[in-house]
VEXDOLUM-590225 format. One record per residue (C-alpha): x, y, z; residue in one letter; residue number from 1. Coordinates in pm, 1 decimal, padded with zeros to 6 digits. Example, Ala and Ser with C-alpha at 12.3 -4.5 7.8 and 13.67 -1.06 7.14 Angstrom:
2
@u: 01230.0, v: -00450.0, w: 00780.0, code: A, pos: 1
@u: 01367.0, v: -00106.0, w: 00714.0, code: S, pos: 2
***
This chain:
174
@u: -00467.6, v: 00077.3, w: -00955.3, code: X, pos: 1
@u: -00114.4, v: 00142.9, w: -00749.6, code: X, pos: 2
@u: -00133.1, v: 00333.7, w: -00409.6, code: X, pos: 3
@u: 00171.9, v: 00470.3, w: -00247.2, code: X, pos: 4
@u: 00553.5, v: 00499.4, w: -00388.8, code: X, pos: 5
@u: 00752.9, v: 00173.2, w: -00402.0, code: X, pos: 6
@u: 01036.1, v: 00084.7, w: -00598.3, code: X, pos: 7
@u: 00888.0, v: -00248.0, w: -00621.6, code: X, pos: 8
@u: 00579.1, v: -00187.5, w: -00747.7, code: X, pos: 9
@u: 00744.9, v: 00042.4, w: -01023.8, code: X, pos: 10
@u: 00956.9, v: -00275.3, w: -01060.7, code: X, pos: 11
@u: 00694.8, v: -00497.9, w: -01114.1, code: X, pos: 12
@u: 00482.0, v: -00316.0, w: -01380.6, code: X, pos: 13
@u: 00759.9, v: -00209.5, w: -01575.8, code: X, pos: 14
@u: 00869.4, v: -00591.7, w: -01615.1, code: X, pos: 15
@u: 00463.9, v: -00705.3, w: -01680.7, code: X, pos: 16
@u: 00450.3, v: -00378.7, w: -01991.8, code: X, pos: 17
@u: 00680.7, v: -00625.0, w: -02136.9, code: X, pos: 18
@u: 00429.3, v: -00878.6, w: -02221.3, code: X, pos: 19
@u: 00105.9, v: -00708.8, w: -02143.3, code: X, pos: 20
@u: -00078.1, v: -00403.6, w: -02278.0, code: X, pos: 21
@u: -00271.8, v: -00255.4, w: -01944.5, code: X, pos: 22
@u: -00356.7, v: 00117.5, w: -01862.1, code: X, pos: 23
@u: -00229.9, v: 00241.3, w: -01451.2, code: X, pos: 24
@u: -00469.8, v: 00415.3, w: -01246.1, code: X, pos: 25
@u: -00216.0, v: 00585.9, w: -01015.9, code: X, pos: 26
@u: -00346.3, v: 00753.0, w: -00697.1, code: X, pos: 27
@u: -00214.5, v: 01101.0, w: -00646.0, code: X, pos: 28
@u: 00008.2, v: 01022.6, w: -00340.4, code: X, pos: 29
@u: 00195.8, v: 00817.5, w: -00546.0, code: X, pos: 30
@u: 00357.5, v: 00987.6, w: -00822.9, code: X, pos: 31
@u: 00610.7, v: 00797.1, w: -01002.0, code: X, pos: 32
@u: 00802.1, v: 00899.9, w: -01302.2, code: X, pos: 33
@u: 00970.1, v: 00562.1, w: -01387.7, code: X, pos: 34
@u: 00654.0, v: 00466.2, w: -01519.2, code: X, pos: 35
@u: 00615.9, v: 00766.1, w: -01777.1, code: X, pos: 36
@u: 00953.6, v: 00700.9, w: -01868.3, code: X, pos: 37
@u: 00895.5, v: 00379.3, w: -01964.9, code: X, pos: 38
@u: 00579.7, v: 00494.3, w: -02199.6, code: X, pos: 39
@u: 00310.3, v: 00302.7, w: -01946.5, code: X, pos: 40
@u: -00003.0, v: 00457.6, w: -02014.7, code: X, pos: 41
@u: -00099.5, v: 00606.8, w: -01634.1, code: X, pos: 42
@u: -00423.3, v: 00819.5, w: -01534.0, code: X, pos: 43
@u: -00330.7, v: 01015.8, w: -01217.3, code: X, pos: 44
@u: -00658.2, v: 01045.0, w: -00963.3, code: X, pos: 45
@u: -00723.8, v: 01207.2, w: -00647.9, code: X, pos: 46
@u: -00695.9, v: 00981.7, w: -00330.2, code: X, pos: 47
@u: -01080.8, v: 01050.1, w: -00286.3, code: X, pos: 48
@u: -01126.4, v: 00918.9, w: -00614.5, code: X, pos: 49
@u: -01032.5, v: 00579.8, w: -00520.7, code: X, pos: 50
@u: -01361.2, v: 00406.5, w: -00416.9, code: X, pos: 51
@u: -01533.8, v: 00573.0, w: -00703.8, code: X, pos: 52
@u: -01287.0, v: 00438.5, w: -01021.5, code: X, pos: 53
@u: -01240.4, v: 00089.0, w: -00778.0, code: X, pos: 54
@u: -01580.3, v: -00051.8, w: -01035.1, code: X, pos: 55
@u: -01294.5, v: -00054.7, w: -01338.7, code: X, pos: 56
@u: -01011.3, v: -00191.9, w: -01204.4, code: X, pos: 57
@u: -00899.7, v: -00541.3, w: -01229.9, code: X, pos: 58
@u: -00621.5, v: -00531.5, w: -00939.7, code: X, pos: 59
@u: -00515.9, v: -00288.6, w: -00729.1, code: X, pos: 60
@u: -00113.3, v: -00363.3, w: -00621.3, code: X, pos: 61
@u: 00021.8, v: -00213.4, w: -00364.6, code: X, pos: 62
@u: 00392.9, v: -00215.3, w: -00189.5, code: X, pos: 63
@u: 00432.9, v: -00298.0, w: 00204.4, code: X, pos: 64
@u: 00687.0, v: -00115.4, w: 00443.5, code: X, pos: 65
@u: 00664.2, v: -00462.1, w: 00665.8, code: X, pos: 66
@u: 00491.5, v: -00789.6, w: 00640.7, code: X, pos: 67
@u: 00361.9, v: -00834.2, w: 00961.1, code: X, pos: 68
@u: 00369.3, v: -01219.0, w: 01110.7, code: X, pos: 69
@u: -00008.7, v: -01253.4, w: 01082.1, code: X, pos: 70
@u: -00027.3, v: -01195.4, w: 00722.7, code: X, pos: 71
@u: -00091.0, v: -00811.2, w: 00763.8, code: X, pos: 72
@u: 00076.4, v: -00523.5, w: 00600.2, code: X, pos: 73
@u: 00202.1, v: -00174.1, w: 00715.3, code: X, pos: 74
@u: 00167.6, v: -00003.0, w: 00377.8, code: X, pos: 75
@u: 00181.2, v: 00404.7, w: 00302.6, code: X, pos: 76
@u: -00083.7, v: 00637.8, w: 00499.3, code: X, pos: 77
@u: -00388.1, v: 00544.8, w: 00266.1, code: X, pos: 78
@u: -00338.0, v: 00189.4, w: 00144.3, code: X, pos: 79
@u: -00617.8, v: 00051.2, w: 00400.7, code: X, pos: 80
@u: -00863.1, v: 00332.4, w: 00221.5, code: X, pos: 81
@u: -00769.1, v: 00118.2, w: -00124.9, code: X, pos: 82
@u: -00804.5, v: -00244.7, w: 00054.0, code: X, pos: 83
@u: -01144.5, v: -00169.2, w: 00174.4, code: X, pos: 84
@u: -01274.5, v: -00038.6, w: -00144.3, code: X, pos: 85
@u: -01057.7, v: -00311.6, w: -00339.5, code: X, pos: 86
@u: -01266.1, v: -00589.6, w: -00066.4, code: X, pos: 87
@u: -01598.5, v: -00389.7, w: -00199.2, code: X, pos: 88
@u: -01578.8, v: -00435.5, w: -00522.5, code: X, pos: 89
@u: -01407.5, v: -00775.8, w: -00564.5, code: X, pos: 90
@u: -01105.4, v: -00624.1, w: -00693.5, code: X, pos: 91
@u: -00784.4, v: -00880.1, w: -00555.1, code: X, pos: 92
@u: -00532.4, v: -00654.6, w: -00370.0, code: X, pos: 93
@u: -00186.4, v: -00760.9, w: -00441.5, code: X, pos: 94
@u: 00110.3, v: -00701.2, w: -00208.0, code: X, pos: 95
@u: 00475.7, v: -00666.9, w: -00397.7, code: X, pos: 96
@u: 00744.2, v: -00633.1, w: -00141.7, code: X, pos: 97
@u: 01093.3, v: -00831.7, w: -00068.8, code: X, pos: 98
@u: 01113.3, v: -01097.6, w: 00151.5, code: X, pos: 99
@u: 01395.9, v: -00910.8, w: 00355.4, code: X, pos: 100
@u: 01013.2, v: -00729.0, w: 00482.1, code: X, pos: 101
@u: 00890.5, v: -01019.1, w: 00661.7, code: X, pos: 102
@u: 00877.2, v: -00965.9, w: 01025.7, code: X, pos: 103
@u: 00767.4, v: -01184.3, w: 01344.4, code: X, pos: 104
@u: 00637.5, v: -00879.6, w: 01474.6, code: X, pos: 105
@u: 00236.8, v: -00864.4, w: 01563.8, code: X, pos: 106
@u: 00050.7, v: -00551.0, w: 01542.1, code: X, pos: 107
@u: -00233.1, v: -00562.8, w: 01835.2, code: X, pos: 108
@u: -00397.4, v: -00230.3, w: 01647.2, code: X, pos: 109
@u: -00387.8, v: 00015.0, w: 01391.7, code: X, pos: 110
@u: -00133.3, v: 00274.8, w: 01544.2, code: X, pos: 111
@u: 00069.8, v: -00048.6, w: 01696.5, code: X, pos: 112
@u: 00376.5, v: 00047.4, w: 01470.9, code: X, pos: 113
@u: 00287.3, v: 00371.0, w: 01377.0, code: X, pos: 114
@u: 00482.7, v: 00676.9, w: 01359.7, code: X, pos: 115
@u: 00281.6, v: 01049.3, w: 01357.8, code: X, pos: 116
@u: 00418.3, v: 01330.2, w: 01109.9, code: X, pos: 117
@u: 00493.5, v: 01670.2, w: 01128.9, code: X, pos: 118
@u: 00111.9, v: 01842.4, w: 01094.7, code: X, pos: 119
@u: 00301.4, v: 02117.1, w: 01023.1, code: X, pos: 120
@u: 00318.4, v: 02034.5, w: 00629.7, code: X, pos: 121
@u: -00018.5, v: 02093.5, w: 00625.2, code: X, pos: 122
@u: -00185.3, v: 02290.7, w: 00873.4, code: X, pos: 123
@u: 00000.5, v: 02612.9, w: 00988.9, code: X, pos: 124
@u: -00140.7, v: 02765.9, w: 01326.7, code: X, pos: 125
@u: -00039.2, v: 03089.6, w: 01311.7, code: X, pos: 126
@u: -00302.9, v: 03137.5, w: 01053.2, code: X, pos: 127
@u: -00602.5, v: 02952.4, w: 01161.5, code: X, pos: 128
@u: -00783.5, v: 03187.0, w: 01413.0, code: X, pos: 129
@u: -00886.2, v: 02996.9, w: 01708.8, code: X, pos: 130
@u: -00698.3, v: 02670.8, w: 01638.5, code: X, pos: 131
@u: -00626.0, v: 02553.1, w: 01972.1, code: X, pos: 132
@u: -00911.7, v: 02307.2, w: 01977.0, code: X, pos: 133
@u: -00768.4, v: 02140.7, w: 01665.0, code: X, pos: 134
@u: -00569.0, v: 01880.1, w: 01694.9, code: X, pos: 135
@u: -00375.0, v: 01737.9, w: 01356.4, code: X, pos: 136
@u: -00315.8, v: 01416.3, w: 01312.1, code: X, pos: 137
@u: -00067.6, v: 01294.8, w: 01013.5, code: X, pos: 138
@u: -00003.8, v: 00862.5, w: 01064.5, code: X, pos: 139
@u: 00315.6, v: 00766.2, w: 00801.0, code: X, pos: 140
@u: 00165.9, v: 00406.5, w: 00791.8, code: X, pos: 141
@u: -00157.2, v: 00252.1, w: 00811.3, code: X, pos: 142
@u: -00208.9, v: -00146.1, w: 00907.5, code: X, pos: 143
@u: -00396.8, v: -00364.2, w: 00670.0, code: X, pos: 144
@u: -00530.8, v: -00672.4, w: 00768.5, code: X, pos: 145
@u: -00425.9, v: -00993.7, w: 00633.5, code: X, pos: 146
@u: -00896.7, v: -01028.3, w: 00513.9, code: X, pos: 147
@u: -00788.1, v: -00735.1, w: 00272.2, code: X, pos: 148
@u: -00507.1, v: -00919.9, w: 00052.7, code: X, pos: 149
@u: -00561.6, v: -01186.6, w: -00177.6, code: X, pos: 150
@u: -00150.3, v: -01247.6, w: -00269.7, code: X, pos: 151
@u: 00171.7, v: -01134.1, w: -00181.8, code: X, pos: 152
@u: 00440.6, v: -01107.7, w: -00466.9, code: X, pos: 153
@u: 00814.1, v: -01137.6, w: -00313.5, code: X, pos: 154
@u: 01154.0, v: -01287.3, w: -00454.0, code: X, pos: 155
@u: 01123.3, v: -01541.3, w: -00356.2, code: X, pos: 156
@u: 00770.9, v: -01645.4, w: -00491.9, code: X, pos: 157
@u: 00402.3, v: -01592.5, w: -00482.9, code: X, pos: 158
@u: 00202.8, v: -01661.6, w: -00140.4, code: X, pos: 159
@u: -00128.5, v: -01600.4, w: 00007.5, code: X, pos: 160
@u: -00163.6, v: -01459.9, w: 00344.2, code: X, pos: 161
@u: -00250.1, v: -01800.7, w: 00486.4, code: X, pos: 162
@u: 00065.8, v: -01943.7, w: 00359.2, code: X, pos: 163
@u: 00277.2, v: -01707.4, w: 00559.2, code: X, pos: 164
@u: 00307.4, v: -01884.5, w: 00807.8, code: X, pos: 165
@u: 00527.4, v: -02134.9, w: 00665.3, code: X, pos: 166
@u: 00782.1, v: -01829.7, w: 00560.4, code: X, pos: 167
@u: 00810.8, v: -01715.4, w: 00926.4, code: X, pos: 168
@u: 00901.2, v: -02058.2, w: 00972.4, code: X, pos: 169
@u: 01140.6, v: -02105.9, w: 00790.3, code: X, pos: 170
@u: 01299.4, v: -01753.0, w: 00814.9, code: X, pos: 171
@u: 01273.8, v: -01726.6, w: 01200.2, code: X, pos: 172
@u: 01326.0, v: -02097.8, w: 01324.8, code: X, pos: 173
@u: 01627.6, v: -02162.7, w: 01573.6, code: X, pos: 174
***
């Protein structure tokens, strides 16, 4: 199962239908036609399908706007919704995302890093009667915690979230 557009994760299945037959479960907020292109079988589902199809997946993979220095990720609005029910059902969440993402930045809460959208894209005002006890609130990003991810995929290797550490090290010594 795949959450969220990334070039990376498009990337990375498209090299693995080389050498392995596997079906996609593709959540609806992330739509990606390289995949059909390339002639991997996909099944598009709602986002409030996820917890219920999470029993007959294998992996879920997932891309990362930032690796944060703990071992967390800031992934698409929705990716913590697919780590907790990935952690549920024993299903190892997999981060792909380039190296150049790595950060010594440390979030101290969910909206640390967090930008808010427009709620205009989805809720107009002018035609809700009454709307001005509403209040709309869109994040772009959600944090997930370094508990949720069992391995990060980058260029330059595999890693757990433990092993970090070493990266931020060695990327952001003196």
């Amino acid at each position: 199962i795949t959450f969220g557009t990334s070039t990376a994760v498009a990337s990375f299945l498209i090299e693995a239908s080389k050498k392995r037959t596997f079906e996609v479960i593709i959540a609806e907020n992330a739509i990606d036609n390289s995949l059909a292109e390339k002639k991997i079988p996909a099944v598009l589902i709602s986002d409030a399908s996820i917890y219920a199809v999470m029993s007959r997946v294998s992996k879920a993979i997932i891309g990362a706007e930032a690796i944060m220095a703990n071992g967390g990720i800031l992934g698409t609005s929705g990716s913590l919704l697919l780590a907790m029910a990935a952690k549920a059902h024993f299903v190892p969440l997999i981060v792909i995302a380039g190296a150049y993402k790595l950060t010594p930045n440390f979030p101290f809460e969910q909206d640390t890093f967090n930008e808010l959208l427009n709620p205009g894209s989805i809720f107009d005002r002018n035609q809700t009667p009454k709307s001005n006890n509403i209040n709309v609130i869109i994040p772009s990003l959600d944090y997930v915690a370094p508990e949720y991810i069992s391995l990060y995929i980058t260029n330059i290797g595999e890693h757990t979230p433990s092993y970090l550490y070493r990266l931020f090290a060695e990327y952001y010594t003196n």
